[in-house]
FIRO-833342 format. One record per atom (N, C-alpha, C): residue in one letter; atom name; x, y, z. Coordinates in steps of 0.02 Angstrom, whole numbers, plus 50000, padded with zeros to 5 digits. Example, Ala and Ser with C-alpha at 12.3 -4.5 7.8 and 13.67 -1.06 7.14 Angstrom:
# FIRO-833342
(A,N,(50660,49716,50390)),
(A,CA,(50615,49775,50390)),
(A,C,(50660,49835,50390)),
(S,N,(50642,49888,50354)),
(S,CA,(50684,49947,50357)),
(S,C,(50645,50002,50394)),
This chain:
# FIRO-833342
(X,N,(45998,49157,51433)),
(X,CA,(46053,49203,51445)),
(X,C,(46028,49273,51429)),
(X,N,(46025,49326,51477)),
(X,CA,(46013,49399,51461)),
(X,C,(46079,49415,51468)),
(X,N,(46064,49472,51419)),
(X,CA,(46114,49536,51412)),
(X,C,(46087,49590,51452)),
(X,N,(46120,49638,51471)),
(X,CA,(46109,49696,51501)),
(X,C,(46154,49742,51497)),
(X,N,(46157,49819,51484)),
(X,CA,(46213,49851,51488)),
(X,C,(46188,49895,51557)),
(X,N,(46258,49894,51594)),
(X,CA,(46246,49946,51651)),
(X,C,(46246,49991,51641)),
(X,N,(46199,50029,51672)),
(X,CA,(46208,50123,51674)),
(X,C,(46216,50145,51737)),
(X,N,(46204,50111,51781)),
(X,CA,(46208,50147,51848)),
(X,C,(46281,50132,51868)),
(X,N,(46340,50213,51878)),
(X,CA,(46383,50221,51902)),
(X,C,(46407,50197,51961)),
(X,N,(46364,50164,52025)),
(X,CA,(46371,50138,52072)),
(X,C,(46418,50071,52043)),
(X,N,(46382,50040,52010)),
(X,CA,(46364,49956,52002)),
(X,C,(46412,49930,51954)),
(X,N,(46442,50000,51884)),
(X,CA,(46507,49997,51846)),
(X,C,(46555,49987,51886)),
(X,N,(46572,50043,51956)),
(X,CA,(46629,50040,52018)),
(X,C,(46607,49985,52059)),
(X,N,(46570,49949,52053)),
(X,CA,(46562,49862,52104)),
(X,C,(46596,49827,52056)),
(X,N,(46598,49809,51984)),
(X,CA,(46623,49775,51950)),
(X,C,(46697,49787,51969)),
(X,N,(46716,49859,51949)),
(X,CA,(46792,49882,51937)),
(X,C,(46833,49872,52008)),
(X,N,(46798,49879,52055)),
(X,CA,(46823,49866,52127)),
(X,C,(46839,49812,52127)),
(X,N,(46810,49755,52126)),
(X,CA,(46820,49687,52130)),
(X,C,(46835,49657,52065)),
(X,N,(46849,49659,52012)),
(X,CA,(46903,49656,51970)),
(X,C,(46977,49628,51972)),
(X,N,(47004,49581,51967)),
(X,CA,(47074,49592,51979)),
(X,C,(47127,49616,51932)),
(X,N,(47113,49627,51868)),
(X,CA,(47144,49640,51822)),
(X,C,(47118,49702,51767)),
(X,N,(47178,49736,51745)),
(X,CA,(47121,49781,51688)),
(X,C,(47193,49779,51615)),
(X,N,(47147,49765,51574)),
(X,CA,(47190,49762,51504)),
(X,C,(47189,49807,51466)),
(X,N,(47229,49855,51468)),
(X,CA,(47244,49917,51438)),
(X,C,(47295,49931,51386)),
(X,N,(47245,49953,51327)),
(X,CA,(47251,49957,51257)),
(X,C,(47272,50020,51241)),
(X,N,(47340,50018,51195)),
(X,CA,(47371,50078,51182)),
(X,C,(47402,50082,51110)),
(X,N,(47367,50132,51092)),
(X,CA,(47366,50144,50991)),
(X,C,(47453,50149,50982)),
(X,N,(47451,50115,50927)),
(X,CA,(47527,50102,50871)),
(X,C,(47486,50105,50820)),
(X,N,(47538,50122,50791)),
(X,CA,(47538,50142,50704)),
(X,C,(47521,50060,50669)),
(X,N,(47525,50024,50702)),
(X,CA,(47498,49953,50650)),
(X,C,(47429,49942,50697)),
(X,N,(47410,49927,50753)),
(X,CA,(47355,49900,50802)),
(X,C,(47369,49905,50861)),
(X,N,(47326,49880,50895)),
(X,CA,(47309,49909,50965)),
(X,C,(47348,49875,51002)),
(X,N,(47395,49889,51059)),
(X,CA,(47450,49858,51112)),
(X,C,(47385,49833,51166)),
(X,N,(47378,49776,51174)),
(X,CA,(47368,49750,51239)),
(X,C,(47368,49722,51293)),
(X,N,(47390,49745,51370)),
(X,CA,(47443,49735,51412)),
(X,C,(47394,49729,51449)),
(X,N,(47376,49649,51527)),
(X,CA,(47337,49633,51578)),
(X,C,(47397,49694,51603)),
(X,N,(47348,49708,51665)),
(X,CA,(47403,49781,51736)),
(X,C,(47337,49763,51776)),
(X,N,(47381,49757,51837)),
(X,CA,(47361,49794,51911)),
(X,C,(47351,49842,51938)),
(X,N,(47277,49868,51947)),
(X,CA,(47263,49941,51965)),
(X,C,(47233,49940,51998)),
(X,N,(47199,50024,52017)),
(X,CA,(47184,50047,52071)),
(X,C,(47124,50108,52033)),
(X,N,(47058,50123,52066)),
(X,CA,(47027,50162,52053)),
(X,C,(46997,50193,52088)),
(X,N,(46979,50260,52106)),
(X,CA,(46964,50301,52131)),
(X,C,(46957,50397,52085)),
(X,N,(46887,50415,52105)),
(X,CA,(46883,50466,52063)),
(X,C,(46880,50484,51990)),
(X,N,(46837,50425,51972)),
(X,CA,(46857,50440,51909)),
(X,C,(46937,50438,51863)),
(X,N,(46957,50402,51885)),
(X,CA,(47018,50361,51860)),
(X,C,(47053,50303,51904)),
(X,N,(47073,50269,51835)),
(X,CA,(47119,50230,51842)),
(X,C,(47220,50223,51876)),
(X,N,(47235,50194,51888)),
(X,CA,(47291,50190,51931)),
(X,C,(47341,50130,51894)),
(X,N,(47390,50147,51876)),
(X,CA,(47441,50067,51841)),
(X,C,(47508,50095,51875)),
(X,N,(47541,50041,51884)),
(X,CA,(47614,50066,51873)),
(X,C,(47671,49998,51841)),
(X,N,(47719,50042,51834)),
(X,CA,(47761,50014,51793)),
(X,C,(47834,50029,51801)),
(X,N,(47874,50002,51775)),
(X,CA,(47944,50024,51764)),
(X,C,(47955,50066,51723)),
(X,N,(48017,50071,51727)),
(X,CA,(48035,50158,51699)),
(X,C,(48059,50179,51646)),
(X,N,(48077,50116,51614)),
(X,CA,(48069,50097,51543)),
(X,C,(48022,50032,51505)),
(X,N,(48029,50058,51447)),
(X,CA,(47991,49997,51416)),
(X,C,(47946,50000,51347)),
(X,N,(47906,49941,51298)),
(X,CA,(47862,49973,51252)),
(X,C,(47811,50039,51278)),
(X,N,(47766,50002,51329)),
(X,CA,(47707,50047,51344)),
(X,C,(47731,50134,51364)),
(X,N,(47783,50135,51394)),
(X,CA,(47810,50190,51400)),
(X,C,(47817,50228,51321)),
(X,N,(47850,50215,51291)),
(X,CA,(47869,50236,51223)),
(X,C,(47805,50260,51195)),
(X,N,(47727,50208,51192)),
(X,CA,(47688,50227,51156)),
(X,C,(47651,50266,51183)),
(X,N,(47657,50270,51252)),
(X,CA,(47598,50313,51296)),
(X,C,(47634,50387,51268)),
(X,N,(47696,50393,51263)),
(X,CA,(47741,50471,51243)),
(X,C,(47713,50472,51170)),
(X,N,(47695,50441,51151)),
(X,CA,(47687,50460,51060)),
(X,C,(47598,50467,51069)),
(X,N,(47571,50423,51111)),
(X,CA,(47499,50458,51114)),
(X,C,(47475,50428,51180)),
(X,N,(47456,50462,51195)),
(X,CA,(47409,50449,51287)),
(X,C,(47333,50433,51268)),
(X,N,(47305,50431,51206)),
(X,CA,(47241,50403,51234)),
(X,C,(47277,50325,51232)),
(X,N,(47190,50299,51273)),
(X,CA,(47204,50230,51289)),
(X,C,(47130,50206,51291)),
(X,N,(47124,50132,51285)),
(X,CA,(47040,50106,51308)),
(X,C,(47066,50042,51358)),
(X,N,(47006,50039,51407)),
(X,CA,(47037,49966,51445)),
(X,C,(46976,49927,51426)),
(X,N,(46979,49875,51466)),
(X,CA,(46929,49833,51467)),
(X,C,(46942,49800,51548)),
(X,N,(46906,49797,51596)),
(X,CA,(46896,49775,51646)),
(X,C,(46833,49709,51660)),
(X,N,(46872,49659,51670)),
(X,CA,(46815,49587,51688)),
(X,C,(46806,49562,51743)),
(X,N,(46731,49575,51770)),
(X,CA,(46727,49525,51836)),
(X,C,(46697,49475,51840)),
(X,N,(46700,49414,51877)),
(X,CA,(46683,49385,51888)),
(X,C,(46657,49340,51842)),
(X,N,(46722,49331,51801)),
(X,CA,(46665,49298,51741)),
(X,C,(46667,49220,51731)),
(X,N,(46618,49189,51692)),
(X,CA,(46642,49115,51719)),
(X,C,(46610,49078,51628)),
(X,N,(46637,49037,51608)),
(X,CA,(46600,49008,51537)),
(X,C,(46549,48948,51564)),
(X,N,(46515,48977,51521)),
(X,CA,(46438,48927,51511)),
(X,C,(46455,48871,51457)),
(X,N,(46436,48836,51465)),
(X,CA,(46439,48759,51395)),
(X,C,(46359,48767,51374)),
(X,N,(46362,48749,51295)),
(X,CA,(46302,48747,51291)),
(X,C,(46295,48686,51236)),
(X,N,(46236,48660,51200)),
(X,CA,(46228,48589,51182)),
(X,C,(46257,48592,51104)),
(X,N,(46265,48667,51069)),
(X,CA,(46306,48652,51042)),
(X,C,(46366,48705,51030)),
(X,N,(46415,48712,50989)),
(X,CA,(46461,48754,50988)),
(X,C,(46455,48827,51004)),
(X,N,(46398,48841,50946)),
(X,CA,(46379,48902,50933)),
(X,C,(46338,48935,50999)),
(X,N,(46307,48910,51057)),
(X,CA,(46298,48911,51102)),
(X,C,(46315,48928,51180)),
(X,N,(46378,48900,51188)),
(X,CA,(46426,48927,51223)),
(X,C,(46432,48993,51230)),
(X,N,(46436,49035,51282)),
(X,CA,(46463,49098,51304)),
(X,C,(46495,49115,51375)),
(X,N,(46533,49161,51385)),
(X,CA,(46545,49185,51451)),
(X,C,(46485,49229,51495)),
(X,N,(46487,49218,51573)),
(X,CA,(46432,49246,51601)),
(X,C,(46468,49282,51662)),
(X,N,(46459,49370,51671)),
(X,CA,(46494,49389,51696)),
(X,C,(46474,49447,51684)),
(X,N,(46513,49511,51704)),
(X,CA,(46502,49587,51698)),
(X,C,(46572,49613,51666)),
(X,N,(46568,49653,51647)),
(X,CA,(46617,49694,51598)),
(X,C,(46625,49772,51604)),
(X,N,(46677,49812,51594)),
(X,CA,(46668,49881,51596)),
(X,C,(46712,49903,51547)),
(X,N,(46718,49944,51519)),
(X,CA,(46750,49966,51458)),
(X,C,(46759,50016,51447)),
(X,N,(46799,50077,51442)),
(X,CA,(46809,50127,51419)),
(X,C,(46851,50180,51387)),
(X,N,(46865,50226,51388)),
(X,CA,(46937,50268,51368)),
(X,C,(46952,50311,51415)),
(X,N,(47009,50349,51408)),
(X,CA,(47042,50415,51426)),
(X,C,(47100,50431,51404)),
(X,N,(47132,50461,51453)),
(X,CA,(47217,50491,51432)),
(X,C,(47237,50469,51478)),
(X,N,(47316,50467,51464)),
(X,CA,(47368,50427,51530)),
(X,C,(47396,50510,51530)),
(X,N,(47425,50493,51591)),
(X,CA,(47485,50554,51622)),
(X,C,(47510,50503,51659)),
(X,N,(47582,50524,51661)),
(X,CA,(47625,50487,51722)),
(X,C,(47647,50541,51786)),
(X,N,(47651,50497,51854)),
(X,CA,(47654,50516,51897)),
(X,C,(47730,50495,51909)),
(X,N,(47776,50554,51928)),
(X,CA,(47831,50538,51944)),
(X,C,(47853,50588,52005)),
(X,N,(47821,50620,52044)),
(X,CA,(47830,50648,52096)),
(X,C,(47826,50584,52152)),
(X,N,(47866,50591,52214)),
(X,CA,(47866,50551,52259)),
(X,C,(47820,50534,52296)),
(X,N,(47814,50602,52327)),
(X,CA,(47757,50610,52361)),
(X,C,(47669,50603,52348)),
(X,N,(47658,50604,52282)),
(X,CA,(47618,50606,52238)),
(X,C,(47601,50500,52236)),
(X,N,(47673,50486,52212)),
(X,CA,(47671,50387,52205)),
(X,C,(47653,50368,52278)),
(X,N,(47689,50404,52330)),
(X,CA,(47639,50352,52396)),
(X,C,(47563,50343,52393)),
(X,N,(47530,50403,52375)),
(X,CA,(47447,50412,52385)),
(X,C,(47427,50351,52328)),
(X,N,(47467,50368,52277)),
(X,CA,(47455,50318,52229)),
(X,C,(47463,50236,52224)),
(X,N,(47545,50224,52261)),
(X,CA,(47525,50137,52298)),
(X,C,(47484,50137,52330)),
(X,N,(47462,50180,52384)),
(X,CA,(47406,50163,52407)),
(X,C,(47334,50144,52391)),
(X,N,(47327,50180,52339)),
(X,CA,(47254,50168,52275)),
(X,C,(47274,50091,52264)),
(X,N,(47319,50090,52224)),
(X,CA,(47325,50013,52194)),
(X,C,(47339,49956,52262)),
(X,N,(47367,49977,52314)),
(X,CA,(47371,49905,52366)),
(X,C,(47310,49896,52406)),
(X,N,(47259,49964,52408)),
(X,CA,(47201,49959,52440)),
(X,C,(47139,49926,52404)),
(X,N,(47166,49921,52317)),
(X,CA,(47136,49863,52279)),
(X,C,(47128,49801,52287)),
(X,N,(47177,49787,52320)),
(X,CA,(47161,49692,52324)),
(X,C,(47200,49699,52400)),
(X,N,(47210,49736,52438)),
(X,CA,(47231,49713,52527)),
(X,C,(47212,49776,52573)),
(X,N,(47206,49761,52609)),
(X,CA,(47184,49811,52663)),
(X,C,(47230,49857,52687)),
(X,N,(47274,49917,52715)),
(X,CA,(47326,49929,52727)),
(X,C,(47326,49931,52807)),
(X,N,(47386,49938,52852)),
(X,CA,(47404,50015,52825)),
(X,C,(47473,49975,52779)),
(X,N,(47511,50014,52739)),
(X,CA,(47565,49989,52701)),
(X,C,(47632,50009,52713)),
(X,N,(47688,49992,52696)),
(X,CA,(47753,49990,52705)),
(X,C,(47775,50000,52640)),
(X,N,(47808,50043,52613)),
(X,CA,(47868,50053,52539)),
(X,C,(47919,50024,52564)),
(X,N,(47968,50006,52499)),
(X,CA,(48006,50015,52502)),
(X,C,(48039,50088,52464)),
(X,N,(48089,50120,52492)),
(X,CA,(48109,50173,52441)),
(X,C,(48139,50174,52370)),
(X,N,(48176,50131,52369)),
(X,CA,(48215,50104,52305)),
(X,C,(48155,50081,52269)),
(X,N,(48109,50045,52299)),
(X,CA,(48050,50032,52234)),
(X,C,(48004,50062,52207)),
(X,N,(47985,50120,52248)),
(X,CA,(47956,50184,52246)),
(X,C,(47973,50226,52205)),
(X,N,(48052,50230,52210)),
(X,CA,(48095,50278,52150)),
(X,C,(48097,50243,52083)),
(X,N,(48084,50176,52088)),
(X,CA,(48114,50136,52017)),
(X,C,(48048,50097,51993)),
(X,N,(47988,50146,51989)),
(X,CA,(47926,50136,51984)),
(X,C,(47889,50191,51941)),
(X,N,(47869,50200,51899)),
(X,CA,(47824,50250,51853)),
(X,C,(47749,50238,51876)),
(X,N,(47719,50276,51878)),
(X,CA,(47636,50266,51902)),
(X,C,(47604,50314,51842)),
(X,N,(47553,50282,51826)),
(X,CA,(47536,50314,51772)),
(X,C,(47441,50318,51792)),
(X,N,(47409,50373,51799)),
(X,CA,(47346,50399,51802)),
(X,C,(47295,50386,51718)),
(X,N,(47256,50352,51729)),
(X,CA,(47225,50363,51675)),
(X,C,(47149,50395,51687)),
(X,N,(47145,50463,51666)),
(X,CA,(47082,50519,51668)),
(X,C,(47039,50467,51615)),
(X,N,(46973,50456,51648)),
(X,CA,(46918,50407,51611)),
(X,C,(46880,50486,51563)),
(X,N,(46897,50467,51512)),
(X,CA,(46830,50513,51485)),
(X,C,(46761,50478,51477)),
(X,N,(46754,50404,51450)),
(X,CA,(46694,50378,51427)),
(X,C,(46719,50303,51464)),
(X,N,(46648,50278,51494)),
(X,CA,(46652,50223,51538)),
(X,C,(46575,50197,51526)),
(X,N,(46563,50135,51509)),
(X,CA,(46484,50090,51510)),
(X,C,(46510,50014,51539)),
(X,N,(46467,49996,51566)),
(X,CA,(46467,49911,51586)),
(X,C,(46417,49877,51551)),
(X,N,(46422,49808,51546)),
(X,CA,(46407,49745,51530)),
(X,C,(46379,49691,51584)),
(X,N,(46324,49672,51591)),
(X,CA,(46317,49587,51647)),
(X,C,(46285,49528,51589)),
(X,N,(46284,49496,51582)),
(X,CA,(46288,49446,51560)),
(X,C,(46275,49408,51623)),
(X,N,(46203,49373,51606)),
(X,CA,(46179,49320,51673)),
(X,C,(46124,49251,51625)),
């Protein structure tokens, strides 16, 4: 089993592209909140959305940094004995700040980031879900990957 950490920025965005999930961690006063979300990336950030209330809302207003953790393709190995065993796969990890997106016009470009994640478009809104939807941008300051083979 090698370890490797990625450095090449190409090959971090092959992981995060094909990804289906990213678990994003958000500071409280006791420990870290951590919530699986459906996103979208492009440019150097991340893409979530959400409803328009809720915990994560509350804590992102009391502090916007955040760290995720993004996993692809990962699969567990058995090994002969306990201590042996590991997962084999790629990883990406990093921080930034959240801002929320609540302009209209602003959330279409933005479903679009996140539905062009896992489907091809072109896409259809609805309006009512559009309005009753928070999108929240997360600016990456620090980003490294992981493969595990």
């Amino acid at each position: 089993m090698s370890k490797k950490r990625i450095l090449d920025r190409q090959e971090i965005e092959q992981v995060m592209n094909s990804a289906p999930t990213c678990f994003l961690a958000i500071n409280t006063e006791k420990a870290p909140y951590i919530i699986p979300m459906n996103f979208g990336y492009t440019d150097n950030a991340l893409y979530l959305h959400t409803g328009l209330h809720g915990k994560k809302l509350e804590l992102l207003r009391k502090d916007n940094r955040v760290g995720f953790c993004i996993t692809g393709d990962c699969q567990l190995v058995s090994g002969e004995k306990a201590c042996n065993w590991t997962v084999r796969g790629q990883s990406v990890t990093g921080h930034g700040r959240a801002t929320f997106i609540s302009d209209d016009d602003e959330k279409q470009q933005v479903f679009d980031i996140l539905m062009s994640h896992y489907i091809a478009g072109p896409y259809e809104y609805n309006p009512q879900s559009v309005a009753a939807a928070l999108l929240i941008r997360i600016d990456i300051d620090e980003i490294s990957g992981k493969s595990i083979e």
